[in-house]
Structures are given as structure tokens and as C-alpha cells.
C-alpha positions as a LaTeX table, in Angstrom:
\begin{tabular}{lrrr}
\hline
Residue & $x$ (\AA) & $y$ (\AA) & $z$ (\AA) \\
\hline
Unk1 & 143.02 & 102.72 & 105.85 \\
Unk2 & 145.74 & 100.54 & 107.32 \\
Unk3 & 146.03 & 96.77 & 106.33 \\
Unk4 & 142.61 & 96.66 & 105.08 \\
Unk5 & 141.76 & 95.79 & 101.63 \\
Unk6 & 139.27 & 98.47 & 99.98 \\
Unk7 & 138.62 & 98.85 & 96.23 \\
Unk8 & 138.72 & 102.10 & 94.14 \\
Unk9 & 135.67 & 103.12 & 92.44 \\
Unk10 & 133.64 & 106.38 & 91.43 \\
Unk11 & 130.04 & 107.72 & 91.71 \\
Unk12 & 127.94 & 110.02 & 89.60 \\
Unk13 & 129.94 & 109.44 & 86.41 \\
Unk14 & 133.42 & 110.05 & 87.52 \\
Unk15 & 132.77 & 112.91 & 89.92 \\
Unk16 & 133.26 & 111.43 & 93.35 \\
Unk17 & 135.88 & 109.58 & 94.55 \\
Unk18 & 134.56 & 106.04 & 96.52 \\
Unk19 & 136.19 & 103.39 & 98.28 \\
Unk20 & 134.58 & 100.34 & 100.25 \\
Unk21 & 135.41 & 97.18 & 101.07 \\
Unk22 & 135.86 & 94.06 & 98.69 \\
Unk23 & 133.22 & 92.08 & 100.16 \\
Unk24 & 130.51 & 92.56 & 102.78 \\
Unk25 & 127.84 & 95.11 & 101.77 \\
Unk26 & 128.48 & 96.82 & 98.49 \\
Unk27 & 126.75 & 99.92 & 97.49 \\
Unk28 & 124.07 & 99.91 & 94.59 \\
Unk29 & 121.63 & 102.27 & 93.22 \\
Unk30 & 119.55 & 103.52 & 96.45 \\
Unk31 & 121.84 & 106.12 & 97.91 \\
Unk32 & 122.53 & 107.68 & 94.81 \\
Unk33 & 119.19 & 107.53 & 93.95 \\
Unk34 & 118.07 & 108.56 & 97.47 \\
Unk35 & 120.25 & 111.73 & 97.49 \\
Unk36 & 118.73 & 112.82 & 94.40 \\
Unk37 & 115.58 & 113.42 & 96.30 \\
Unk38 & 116.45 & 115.34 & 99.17 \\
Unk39 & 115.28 & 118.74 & 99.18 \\
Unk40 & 118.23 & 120.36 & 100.57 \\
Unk41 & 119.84 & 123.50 & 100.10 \\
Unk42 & 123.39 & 125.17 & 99.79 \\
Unk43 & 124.68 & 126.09 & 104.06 \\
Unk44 & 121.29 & 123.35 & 105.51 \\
Unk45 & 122.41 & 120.80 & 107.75 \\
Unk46 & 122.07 & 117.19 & 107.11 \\
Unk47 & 122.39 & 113.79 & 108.59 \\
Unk48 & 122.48 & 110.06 & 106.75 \\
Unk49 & 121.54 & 107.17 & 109.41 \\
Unk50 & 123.42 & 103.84 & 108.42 \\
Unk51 & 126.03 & 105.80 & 106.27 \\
Unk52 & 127.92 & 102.87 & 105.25 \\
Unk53 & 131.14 & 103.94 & 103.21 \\
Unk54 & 129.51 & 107.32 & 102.50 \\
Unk55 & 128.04 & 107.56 & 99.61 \\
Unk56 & 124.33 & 109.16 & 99.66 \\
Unk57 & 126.52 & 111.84 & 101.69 \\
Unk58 & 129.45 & 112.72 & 98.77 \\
Unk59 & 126.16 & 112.49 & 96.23 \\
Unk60 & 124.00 & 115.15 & 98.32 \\
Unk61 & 127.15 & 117.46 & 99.05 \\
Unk62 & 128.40 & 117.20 & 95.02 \\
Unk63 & 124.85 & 118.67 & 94.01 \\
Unk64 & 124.60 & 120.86 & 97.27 \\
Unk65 & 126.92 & 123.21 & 98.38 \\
Unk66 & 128.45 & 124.22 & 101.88 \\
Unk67 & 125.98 & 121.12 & 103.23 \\
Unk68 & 127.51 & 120.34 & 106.68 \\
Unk69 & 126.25 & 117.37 & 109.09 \\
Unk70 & 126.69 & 113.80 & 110.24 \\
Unk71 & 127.03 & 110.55 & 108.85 \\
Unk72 & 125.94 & 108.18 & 111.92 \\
Unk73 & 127.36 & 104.33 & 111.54 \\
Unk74 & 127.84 & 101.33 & 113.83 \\
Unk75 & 130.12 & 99.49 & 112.60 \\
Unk76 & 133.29 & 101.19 & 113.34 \\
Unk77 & 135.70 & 99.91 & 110.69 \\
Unk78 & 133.02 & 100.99 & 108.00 \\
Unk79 & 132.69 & 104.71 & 109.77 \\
Unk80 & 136.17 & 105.39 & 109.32 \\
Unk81 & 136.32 & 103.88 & 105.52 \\
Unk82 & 133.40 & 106.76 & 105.19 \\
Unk83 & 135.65 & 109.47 & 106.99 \\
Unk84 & 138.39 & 108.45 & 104.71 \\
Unk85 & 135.89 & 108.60 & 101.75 \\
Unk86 & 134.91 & 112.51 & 102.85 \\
Unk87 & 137.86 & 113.33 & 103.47 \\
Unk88 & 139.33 & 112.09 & 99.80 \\
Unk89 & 136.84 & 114.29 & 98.45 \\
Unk90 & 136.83 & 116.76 & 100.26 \\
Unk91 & 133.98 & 116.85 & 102.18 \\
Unk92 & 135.50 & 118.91 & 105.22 \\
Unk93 & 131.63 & 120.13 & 106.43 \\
Unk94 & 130.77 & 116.28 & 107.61 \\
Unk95 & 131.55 & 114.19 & 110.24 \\
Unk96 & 130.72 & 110.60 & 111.04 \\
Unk97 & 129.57 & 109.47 & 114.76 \\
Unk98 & 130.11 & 105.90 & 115.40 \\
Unk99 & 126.40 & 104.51 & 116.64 \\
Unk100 & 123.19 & 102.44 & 116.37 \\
Unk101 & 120.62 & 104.31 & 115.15 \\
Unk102 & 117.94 & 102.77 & 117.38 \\
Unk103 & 120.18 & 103.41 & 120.25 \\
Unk104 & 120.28 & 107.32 & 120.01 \\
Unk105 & 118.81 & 109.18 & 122.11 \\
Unk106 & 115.79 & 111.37 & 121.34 \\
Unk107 & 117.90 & 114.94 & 122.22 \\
Unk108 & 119.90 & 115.96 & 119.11 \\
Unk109 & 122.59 & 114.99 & 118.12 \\
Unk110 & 123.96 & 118.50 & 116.94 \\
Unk111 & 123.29 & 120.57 & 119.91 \\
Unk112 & 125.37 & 123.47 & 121.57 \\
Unk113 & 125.38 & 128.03 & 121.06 \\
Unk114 & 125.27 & 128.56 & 117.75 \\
Unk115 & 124.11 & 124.68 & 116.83 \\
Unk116 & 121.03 & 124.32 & 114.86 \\
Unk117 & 118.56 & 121.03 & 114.19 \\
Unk118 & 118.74 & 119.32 & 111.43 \\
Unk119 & 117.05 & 120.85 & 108.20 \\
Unk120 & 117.14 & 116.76 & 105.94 \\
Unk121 & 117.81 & 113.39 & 107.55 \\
Unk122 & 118.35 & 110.38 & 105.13 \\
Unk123 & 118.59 & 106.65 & 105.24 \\
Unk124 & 118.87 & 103.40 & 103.69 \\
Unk125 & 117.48 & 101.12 & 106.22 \\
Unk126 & 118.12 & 97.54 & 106.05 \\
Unk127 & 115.57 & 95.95 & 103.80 \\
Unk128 & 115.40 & 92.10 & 104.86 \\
Unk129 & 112.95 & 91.00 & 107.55 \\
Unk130 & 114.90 & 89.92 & 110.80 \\
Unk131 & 113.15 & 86.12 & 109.99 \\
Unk132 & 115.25 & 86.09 & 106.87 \\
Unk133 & 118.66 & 84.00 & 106.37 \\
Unk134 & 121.77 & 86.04 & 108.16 \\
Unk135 & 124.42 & 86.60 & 106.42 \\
Unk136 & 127.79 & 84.87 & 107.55 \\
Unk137 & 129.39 & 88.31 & 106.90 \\
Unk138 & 128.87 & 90.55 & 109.55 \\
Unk139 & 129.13 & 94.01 & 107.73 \\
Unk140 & 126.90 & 92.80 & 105.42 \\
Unk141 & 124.13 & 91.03 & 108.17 \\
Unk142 & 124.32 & 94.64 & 109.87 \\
Unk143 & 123.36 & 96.20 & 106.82 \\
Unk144 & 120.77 & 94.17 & 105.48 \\
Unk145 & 118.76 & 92.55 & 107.84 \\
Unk146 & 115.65 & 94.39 & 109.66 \\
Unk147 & 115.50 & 93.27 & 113.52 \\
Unk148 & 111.65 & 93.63 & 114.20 \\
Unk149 & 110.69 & 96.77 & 115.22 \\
Unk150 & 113.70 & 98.57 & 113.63 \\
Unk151 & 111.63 & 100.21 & 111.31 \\
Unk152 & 109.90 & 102.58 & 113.53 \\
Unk153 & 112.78 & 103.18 & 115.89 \\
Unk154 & 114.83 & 104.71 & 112.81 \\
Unk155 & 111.83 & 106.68 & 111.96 \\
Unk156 & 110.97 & 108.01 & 115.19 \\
Unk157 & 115.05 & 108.56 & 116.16 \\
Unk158 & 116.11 & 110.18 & 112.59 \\
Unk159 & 112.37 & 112.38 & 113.40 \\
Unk160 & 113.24 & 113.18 & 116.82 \\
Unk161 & 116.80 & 115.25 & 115.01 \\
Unk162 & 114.55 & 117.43 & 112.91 \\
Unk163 & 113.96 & 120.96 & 113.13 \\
Unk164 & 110.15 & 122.24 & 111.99 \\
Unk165 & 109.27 & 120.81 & 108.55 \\
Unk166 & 112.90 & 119.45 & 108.02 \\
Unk167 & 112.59 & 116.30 & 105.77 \\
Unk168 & 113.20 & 112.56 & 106.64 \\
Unk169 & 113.39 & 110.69 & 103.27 \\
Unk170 & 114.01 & 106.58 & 103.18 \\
Unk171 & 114.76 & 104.33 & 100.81 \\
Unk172 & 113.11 & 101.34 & 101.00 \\
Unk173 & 111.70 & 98.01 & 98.90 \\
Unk174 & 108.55 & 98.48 & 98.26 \\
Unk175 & 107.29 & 95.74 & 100.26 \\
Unk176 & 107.88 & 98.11 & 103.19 \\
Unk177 & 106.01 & 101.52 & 102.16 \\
Unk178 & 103.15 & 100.64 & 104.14 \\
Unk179 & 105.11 & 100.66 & 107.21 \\
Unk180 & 106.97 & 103.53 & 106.28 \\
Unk181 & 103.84 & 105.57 & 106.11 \\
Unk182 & 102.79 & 104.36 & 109.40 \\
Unk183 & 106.10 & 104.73 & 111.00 \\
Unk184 & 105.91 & 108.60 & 109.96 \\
Unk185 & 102.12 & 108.98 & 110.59 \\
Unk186 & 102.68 & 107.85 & 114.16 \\
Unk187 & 106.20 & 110.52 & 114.17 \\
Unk188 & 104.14 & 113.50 & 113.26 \\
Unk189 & 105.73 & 113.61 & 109.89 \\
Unk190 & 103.12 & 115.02 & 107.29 \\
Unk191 & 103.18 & 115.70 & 103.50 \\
Unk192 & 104.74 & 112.25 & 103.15 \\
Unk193 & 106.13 & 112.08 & 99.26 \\
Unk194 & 106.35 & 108.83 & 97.56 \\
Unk195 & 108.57 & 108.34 & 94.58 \\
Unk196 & 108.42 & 104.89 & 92.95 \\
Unk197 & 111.55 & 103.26 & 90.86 \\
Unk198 & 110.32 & 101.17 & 87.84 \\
Unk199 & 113.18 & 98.49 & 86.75 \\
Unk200 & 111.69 & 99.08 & 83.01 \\
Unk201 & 108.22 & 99.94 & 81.98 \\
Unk202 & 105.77 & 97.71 & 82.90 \\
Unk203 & 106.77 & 96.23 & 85.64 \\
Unk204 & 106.01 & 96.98 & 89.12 \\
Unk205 & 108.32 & 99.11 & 91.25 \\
Unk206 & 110.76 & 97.52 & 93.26 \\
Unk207 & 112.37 & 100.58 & 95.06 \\
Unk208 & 110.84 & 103.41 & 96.49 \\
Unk209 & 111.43 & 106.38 & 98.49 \\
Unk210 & 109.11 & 107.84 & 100.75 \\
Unk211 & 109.61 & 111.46 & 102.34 \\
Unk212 & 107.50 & 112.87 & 105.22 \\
Unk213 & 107.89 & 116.57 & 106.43 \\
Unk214 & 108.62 & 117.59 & 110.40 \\
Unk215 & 105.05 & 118.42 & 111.76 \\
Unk216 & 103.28 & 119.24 & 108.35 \\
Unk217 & 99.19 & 118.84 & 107.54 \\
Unk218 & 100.01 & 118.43 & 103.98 \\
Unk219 & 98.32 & 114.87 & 102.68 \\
Unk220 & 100.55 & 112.15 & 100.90 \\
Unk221 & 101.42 & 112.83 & 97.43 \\
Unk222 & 102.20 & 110.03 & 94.86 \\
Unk223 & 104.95 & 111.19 & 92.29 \\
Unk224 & 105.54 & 110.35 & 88.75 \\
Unk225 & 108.61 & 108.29 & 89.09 \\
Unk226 & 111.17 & 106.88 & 86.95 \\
Unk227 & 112.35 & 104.16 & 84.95 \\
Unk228 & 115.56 & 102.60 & 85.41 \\
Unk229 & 116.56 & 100.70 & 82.49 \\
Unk230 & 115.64 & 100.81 & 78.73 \\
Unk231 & 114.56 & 97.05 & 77.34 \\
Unk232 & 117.57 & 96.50 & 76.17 \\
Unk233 & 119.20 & 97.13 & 79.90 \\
Unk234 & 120.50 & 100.35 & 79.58 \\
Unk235 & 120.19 & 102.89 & 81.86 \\
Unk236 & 117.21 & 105.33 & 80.65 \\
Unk237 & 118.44 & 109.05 & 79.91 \\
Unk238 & 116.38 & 110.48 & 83.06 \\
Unk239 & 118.32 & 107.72 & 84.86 \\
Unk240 & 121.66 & 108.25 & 83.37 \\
Unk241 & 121.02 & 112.25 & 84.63 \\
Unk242 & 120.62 & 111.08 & 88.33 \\
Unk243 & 123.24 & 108.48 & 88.22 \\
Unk244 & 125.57 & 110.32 & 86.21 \\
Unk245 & 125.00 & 114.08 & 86.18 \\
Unk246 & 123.90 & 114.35 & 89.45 \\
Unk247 & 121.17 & 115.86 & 89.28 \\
Unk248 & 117.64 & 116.04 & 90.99 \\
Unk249 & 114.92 & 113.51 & 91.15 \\
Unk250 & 112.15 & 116.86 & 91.89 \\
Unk251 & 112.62 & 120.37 & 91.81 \\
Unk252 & 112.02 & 122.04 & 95.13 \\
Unk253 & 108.87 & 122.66 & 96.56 \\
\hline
\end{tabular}
């Protein structure tokens, strides 16, 4: 990583290997949680929008198998912290492609003999309105504030990469799954999945992740959810199991 600073951490209880940078946008709960519902399976193809360091990538691919894909990033000191990251762990299937989501084009991005669609794209969009305060860091403006519009362009780009009834899941406030529906609606993604995050019972959700399906009739289906944290702030065991065991959110369907 050169001259830049980066601190050592782990994910999933000790079983991957994560590095990212001291300040700037730090990861939390949503991509771990996030990979936990992706319905992929050992040899699919996959691509994370607005990687960051990595890490809903090295969670999918330690519960998955032989996954191979893209992580797609703009910010080009971040996108090679991530190839470091995959690398350190690794992750030899994946590759990261330095770009702006809403600046793809709608062709794929995996294309050529032998090349198929993707089966599960996967992102954490930014979540703040692009009205809201900016950030004087820039990593961390990039990765947190919502230009208007942005919304649907990562919908209908990340779409545009799937093959037939491949999966785009987000993960999103929930002050944005009415959009998110829309968005997907309008993309001709169908069977759209929602699956709340309660911080502890009682109170209302403040994370969600929504999941539509690549040209499905299905209708929406609300999921049973989880809690986060006991009263006294712990993690709950079903939340320990995703955060620390790695394991699923929802069986496959």
C-alpha cells in the first residue's frame, strides 16, 4: 500500500483479513449484513457497485465458494486498498474496475467468448441526500452523500449487468425503500424482497435491504427480519451468526 496509513482489522469473527484507511469512510454493519442476503451460489458471478475497501465482497466469497466477479470503485486509492484486501485473502476470482457507477455504460461489463452476465449485483449506495452537509473528507463525501438522481442510475446501471432473474440487492436507510422499489419497478426488476434491521425490539427499523429479481412477475415480499442488539447492547445470537459465523440472512429460494 505504499506510504499510506491503513489499519488492521478482521470481519466475520476473525475469518477475513480487512484493511482500510484511518479516517474517511469506515465500514459498519451494512456490507456484512448485505452479503448475508445474497442468494448466490458456489462458481455464479458477482459484482459489488461502490466496493469501498472490499468488504461485502471477502463476506460473500467466505460463505460462497469459487464466486468470481468485480468490485467497481471510483475512487482510485480506495480500489487498490480493496485489491490489496482480496488479494490478502485470497480472493484470486475478483477483480476491481476503477469507475462511477452512474457513468457505466448499459453493455456489460463482463463481456467476451466464454463470458457470462452477471448471476448477483450488490451495493451500498450512499445514504445522505445530496442537500445534506458535505463532508470535508473527500473519501468519505464520495461515499456518503446521494447526488439527486443517483438512486435510479445505480439501479438501472447495476440492472442493466444482470443476466435473466439474476438478483440486485441494496442496502439502504429506510428512509429510502420507497425509492428503491420504484427505482426497480421502473428497471423491470420483480419479486422485490425486503428485509428490515431492527436496532432492538421495538423500535422501528433503521436499515433495510431490498432485493428485486432480473425480469420476474413475482409480487414484493416483506421478510421477518432481525434484531440487532439485545437491551443490554449486545449483539443478538441470530446477529452474532451473521456477523460472526457468516452465515445466511434466508435460505435460498
Amino acid at each position: 500500500m505504499g506510504d499510506a496509513p491503513v489499519t488492521t482489522g478482521t470481519l466475520l469473527g476473525g475469518k477475513v483479513v480487512y484493511r482500510q484507511f484511518p479516517t474517511g469512510n469506515r465500514t459498519g454493519l451494512e456490507p456484512v449484513l448485505m452479503a448475508a442476503f445474497v442468494p448466490a451460489r458456489a462458481g455464479e458471478v458477482v459484482l459489488e457497485g461502490g466496493c469501498g475497501a472490499g468488504a461485502g465482497l471477502l463476506c460473500l466469497t467466505n460463505r460462497v465458494p469459487r464466486l468470481t466477479g468485480v468490485g467497481l470503485e471510483q475512487d482510485p486509492a480506495t480500489a487498490t486498498l480493496a485489491r490489496h484486501n482480496l488479494a490478502l485473502n485470497g480472493r484470486h476470482g475478483l477483480r476491481m474496475h476503477v469507475a462511477s457507477i452512474p457513468a457505466l455504460p448499459d453493455d456489460p461489463l463482463l463481456s467476451g467468448p466464454g463470458v457470462r452476465r452477471i448471476d448477483h449485483a450488490f451495493a451500498n449506495p450512499p445514504w445522505h441526500g445530496h442537500d445534506s452537509s458535505a463532508s470535508a473528507h473527500m473519501q468519505r463525501d464520495l461515499a456518503r452523500r446521494l447526488p439527486a438522481g443517483t438512486l435510479v442510475a445505480w439501479v438501472r446501471t447495476l440492472a442493466a449487468q444482470l443476466r435473466h432473474h439474476g438478483t440486485l440487492t441494496l442496502a439502504l436507510p429506510a428512509s429510502l425503500l420507497s425509492a428503491s422499489i420504484a427505482a426497480m419497478e421502473d428497471t423491470r426488476l420483480g419479486r422485490i424482497r425486503i428485509f428490515p434491521f431492527w436496532p432492538r425490539q421495538g423500535h422501528a427499523a433503521r436499515i433495510v435491504l431490498v432485493q428485486g429479481r432480473a425480469n420476474s412477475r413475482a409480487g414484493s415480499e416483506m421478510l421477518p427480519g432481525l434484531t440487532l442488539h439485545e437491551t443490554s447492547g449486545e449483539f443478538t445470537p441470530a446477529a452474532r451468526a451473521v456477523l460472526e459465523d457468516g452465515a445466511p440472512l434466508m435460505p435460498h429460494a
